[in-house]
Each structure stands twice: as C-alpha cells, then as structure tokens.
N, C-alpha and C positions, 0 to 999 in steps of 0.2 A: 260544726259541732264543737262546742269547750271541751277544755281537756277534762273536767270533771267528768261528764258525760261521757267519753271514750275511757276513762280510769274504770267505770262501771262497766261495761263493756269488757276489757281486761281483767277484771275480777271474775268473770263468769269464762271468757277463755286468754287465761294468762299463758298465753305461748306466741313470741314473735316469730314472725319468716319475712324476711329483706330478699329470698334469694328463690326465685317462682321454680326452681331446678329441686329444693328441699325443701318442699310442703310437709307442713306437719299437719295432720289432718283437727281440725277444731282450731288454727290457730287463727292471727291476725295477720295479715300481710300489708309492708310497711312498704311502699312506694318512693324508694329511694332513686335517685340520681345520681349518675357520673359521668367523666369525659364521653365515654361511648358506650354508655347505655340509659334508658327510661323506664325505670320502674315500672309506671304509669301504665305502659303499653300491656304488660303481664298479670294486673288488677286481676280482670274477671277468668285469666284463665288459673290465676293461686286458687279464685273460689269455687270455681269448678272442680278443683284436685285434691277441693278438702278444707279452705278457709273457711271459717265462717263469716270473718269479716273481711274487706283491702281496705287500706286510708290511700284515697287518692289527692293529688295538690293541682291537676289538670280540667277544668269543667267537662271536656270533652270523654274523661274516660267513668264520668259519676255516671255510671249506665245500669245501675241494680239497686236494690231495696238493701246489699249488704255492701255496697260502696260508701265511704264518709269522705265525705271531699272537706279539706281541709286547706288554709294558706299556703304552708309548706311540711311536707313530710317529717326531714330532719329532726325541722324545729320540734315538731309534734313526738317523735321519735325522745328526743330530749327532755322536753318537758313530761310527757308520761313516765320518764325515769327517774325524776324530780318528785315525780307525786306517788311513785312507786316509794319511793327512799324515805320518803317520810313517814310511811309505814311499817318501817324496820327497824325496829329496837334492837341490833346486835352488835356487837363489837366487826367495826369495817373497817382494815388494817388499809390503808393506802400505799404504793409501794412505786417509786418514779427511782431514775436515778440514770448515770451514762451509761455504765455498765453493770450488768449482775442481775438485774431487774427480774428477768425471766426464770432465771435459775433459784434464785429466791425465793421468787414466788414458789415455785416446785416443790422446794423442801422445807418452806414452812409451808404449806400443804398437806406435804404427803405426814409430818408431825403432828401438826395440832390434828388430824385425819383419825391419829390413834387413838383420839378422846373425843374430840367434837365432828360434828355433822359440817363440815368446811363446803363453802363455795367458793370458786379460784376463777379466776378469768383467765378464759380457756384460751392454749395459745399464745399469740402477742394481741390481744382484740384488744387493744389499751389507749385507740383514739377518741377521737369527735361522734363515732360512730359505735365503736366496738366497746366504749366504757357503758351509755346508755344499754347496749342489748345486755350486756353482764348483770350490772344492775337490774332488771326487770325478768333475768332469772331464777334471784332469789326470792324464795318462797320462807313462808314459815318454818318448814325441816327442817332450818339452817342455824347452826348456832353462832356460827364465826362466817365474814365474807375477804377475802383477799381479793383487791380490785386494785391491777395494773395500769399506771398510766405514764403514757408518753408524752414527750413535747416534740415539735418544731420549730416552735418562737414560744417568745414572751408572749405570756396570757392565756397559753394553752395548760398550763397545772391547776392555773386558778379556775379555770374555765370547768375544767374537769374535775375538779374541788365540789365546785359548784352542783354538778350533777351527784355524784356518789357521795359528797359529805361524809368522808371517815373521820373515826376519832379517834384513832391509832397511824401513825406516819411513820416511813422511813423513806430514807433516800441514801440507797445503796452506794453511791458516788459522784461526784463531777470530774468529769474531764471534758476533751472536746470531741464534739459531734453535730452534727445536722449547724455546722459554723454560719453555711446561708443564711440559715433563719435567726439564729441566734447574734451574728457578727462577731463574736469573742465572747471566751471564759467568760466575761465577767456576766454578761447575759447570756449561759448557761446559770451559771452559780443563781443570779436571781430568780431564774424560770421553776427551778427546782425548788427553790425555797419560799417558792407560791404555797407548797403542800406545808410548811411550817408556819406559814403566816396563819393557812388556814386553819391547822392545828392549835395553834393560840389563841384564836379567835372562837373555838370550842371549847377549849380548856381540856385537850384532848392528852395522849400522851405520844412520846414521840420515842425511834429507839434510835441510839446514833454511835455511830465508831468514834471512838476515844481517840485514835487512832488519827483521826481525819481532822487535821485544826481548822480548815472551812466550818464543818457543818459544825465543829464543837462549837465557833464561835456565832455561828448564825443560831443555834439551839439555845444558847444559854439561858434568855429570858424564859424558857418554855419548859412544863414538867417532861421531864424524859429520862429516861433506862440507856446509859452507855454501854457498851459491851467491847473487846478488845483484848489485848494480851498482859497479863497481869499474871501474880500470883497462882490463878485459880485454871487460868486457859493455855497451852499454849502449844507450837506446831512441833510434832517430833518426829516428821518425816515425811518430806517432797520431793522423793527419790521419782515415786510414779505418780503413787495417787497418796492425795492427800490424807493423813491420818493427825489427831489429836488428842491432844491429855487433859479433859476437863476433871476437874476435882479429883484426881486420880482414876477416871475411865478414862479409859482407850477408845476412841472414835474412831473407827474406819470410813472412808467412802471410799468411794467410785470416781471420784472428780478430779483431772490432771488441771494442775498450775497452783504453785501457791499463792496467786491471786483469789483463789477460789476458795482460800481460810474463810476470808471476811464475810464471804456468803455463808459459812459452815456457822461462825460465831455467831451472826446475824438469829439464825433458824437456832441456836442452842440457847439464844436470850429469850428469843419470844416462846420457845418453849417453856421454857423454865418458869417466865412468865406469867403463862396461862397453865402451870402447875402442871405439863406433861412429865411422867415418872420419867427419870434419865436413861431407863433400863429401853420405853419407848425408843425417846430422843434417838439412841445407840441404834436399835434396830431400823428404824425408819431411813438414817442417812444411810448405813453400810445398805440398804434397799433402794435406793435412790440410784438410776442410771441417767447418766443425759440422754438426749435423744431431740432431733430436728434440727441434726445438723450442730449439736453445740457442744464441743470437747467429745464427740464421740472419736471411741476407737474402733477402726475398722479391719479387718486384718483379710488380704486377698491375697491371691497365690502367688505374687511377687514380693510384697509392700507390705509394711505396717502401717497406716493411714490415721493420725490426727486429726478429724475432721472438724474444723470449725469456721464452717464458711457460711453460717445463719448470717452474720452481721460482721462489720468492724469500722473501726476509728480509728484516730490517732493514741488514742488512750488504751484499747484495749489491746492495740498492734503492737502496741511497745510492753504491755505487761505480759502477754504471752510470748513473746521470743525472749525476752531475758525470763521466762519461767522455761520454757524450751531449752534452753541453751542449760539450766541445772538439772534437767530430767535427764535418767538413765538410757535412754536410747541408745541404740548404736545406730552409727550411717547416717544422720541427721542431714534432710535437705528440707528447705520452706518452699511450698510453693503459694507467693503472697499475690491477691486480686486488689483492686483498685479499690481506694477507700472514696468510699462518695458524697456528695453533698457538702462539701468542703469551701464551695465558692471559689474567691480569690483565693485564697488559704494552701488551696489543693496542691501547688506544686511544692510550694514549701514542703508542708507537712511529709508527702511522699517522696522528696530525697530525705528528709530525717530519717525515715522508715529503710529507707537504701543505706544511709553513715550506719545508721544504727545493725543490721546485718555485716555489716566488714567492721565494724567494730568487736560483735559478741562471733565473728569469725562463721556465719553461718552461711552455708552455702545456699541459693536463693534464685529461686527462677519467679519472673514477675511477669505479670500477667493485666490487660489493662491498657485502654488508652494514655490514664492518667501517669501510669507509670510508667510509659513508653516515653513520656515528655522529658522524665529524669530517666530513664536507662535505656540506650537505643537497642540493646539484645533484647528487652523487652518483648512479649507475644503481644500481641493486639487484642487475641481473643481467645476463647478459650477452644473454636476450633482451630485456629492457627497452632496451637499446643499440641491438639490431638495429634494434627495432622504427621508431628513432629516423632512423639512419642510412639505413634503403629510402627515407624518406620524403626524407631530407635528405643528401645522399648525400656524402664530405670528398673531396674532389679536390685533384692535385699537392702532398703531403704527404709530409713523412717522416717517419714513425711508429715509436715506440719503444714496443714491445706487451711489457708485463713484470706478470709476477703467479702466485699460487702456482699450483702443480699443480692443486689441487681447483677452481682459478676457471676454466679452459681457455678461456681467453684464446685462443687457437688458431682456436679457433670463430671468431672475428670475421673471419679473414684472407681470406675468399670473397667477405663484403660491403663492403672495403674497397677 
C-alpha cells in the first residue's frame, strides 16, 4: 500500500503505537525493529488489544484484513511524518544543539504554554524514530510545535530537517560529544548547522547566542533574532539558582549553573518573540523545576544531592564543575561517571576532566571504566561504590553526581 493511502487511513485514526505493551485502543501499530526485538511478531496481538490497524514489513505476519504489509516499517514510519508535516501550517521551532537542548526545550514550553496551544517532543524522543512519532502527533489544536532533535554523525540534522521541516532554528551549542560518530568538533559544528542550512533554505528564522562566535558566524547570511548579555539582559546572581534582570524585571528560576543563563536568555527571546507578556515569561521560569535526572536537587537524610546524571560530555563536564565550584554549597564532593562514546578521544578527554578537579581543587570520587584507565582509585562500577559506601557511609555533603546515561549514576542517590 502507498503512503497516500496509509495517510488516509491515519486521518480517520491518527494515533501511533510502536510499543504492543501501550495500546491505544483505535490506534495504528507501527512494526518496528531492533537488535532484540521484532515488531512484526506483536502485529495482531496490538489488533486484538484495540488497533484498528498494524503496518507489517514481514509477508509471513500480513495475516488479517487490518494488516498492511509494507517494504519497511521505519521507512513508512518516516515517510507518513513527511506527509503528516505537510499538512501543518504552524510555526515548528527546531531545536539540536550539544548541550541545553532538553532543558530548552522545557521552558520555552512551559512559556509560549501561557499563550498558545504548544506541542513539545516529549522527553528526549529526538531521533530517527522518536522525531517522526512527535511529528504525527500534532493535530490541528496546536498553534506552535517544538521538535527536538539529536545527532550521532553527520547527516542525521539534515535528515531530521527533512522529516519535521521547521521554520524557526536554534542550536543551543557545540561542544564535543558522541566524538565516534562525529570524529572532531569540526564535525559536530557542521552536523548542527545542517538545521541552518535548512533554515535558509526556508527563508525561515533562526535565534542565536551573540555570545557564541561559531554559530554567529555560521548564522550570518540567515534572518535571525540574537539574544545575549547586553544592556537590556543580564545575570545578577549564581549564588544557587540562577536569577536575572531583563529590562528591569527580576527573573527567578529553579535552575543551578550559570551555564544555564543561556538557556534562560534563549526562552526570554523566543518569548518575547511570539509577544508572550513578560509578567507570563516571570512566572512560567520561576515555575519551571528540572526533573529526569537534570540539575535536580535532592535532599536525603545524610546529603544534599546535585543530581545530574541524565547525560554528559566533555563540554557539559567542564561547565558544570567550574559552575559548581562558584555555587554556595558547603562540603562540596563530585561524584563523576564515565563520559561515553568518546572513541579514541575517550582517555584524553577524561584525564582533562581528572586536571581540571585538582585544579578548581574539588574533591572527586570517579566512577567508571573509562575513568579507571586515568585514575587507578577509580570504582569500576557503580556497585563497587555501593559496596564501599554501606560500609563507610559520606555524611553532611554536598554532592555533585554527574555522568553519562549508560553509568546511572541515579542509582547511588538511595545510599547517599
């Protein structure tokens, strides 16, 4: 069946299910594939539980009148979000970047929220996969769509351009990350300014940190909104949480690290923007908490807990311990996990991360194969840690818990 005919189909029940565990009952269930599992095989039991339709890519699993057997899933997946997008006339901000991306996203969200009907990609759903289901979530209701997308190499912005085609860009920052796929900054910096190429190619607009002489200079030929420290904006205290003086308001948040301005400034342009009252703006950030693991504060019967062990890099490793190191804490210890996907890169990078702690003089338990390679008191794991701390247990501390995804870090916040 063409994607035409499956679009029609989707208009009469526009709701996907990739995942036969959370059926939506009336919806489509999309037959995806990975290392260790087959879509395929859970077809007719999503239609039994309430699909009205599966796309299967298998001949052997096209076994019903509401099966559509198609080449491949993915593909099909993609292309209906393609033919979905072309039916949506809204302002669709695009939003990539090394770090901030998520948090960004969040609170121009929860902003433009106070005025318009906003769709946000839920989460980090910002691949090959999770940008197409976002997309094919917006409906008519919607006045504004924020759609997050990541890279691992070169091709993956443009690609992802491709599908969601916004006409509003930002790219929150370059530093280094997922180095594997990329090999070096320099391919980050062009992956990311796939989403500007594309933007000029629209005639779209683009919002960029003054701040930032990369992206100023990759923006230049392109209409765009700077936003930055000037006259009108600027930071009057990183004691805890971040607070600001736009036009003479006072901005509160929630948010520790004054790296975490540029995400405030970001959400106060595109507010202003899209004409949100600044009385909004004010209220919306000082509402705004992190949560999933990113800058949260945790507070147990021993410990004060930084938690920010969602992700990390070399980039984001380094602007959080020298933002650490000017926070008011008392008893300050880091406890840093292994930054990954690094490549060859990886050992370098994490004795930087080791100079840089007996530099800013912070005390630092590391956790980690990769970091075991540069520091032999190193834990290996995060039970090896455990095992350590039942027996010896860190009392009245303030803890900076930072490291990638794959090291879950997370886990330790129970026995601290």
């Amino acid at each position: 069946m063409n994607i035409s005919k499956i679009y029609k189909i989707f208009e009469q029940y526009p709701f996907i299910c990739t995942d036969s565990r959370k059926i939506i009952n009336g919806s489509i269930f999309i037959s995806l594939k990975g290392k260790n599992f087959n879509g395929n095989k859970f077809a007719l039991k999503a239609i039994q539980q309430g699909c009205s339709y599966a796309i299967v890519d298998e001949k052997k699993y096209d076994q019903s009148s509401k099966t559509i057997l198609v080449k491949n899933c993915l593909n099909t997946l993609q292309k209906l979000a393609i033919k979905h997008r072309e039916k949506i006339n809204i302002p669709v901000i695009g939003i990539t970047g090394t770090n901030g991306k998520t948090t960004s996203k969040e609170l121009i969200n929860q902003v433009l929220s106070t005025k318009f009907h906003v769709y946000a990609t839920k989460g980090n759903l910002n691949n090959h996969i999770g940008v197409p289901l976002s997309i094919l979530e917006i409906n008519k209701e919607h006045d504004i769509a924020i759609i997050e997308m990541g890279a691992n190499k070169q091709g993956d912005i443009k690609f992802l351009c491709k599908i969601s085609n916004p006409n509003f860009g930002v790219i929150t920052n370059v530093g280094i990350a997922h180095i594997e796929g990329f090999k070096n900054l320099q391919g980050v910096v062009e992956t990311k300014c796939e989403l500007y190429q594309h933007i000029k190619e629209k005639n779209g607009m683009l919002f960029v940190n003054a701040e930032d002489q990369i992206l100023l200079q990759k923006s230049k030929a392109i209409n765009r909104k700077t936003y930055g420290k000037n006259e009108n904006i600027n930071l009057i205290n990183s004691g805890y949480f971040i607070t600001l003086n736009y036009n003479n308001n006072i901005i509160k948040s929630n948010l520790l690290g004054d790296y975490q301005y540029y995400n405030l400034m970001l959400t106060i342009a595109i507010g202003t923007y899209f004409k949100v009252p600044i009385k909004m703006i004010k209220k919306s950030i000082k509402n705004y908490f992190p949560k999933n693991n990113r800058s949260q504060i945790v507070k147990t019967d021993n410990n004060t807990i930084i938690l920010d062990a969602y992700n990390a890099n070399p980039s984001s490793m380094d602007a959080t311990l020298k933002s650490f190191t000017k926070q008011k804490f008392k008893n300050k210890l880091c406890i840093l996990g292994d930054m990954l996907e690094l490549g060859k890169a990886s050992f370098n990078h994490h004795k930087l991360i080791l100079e840089l702690t007996k530099k800013l003089n912070l005390p630092t338990i590391f956790i980690g194969k990769e970091f075991k390679k540069v520091v032999q008191s190193s834990y290996e794991s995060n039970e090896e840690f455990i095992k350590k701390i039942i027996k010896n247990p860190i009392k009245n501390k303030s803890i900076l818990l930072k490291g990638s995804r794959g090291i879950s870090l997370e886990k330790l916040v129970e026995y601290l």
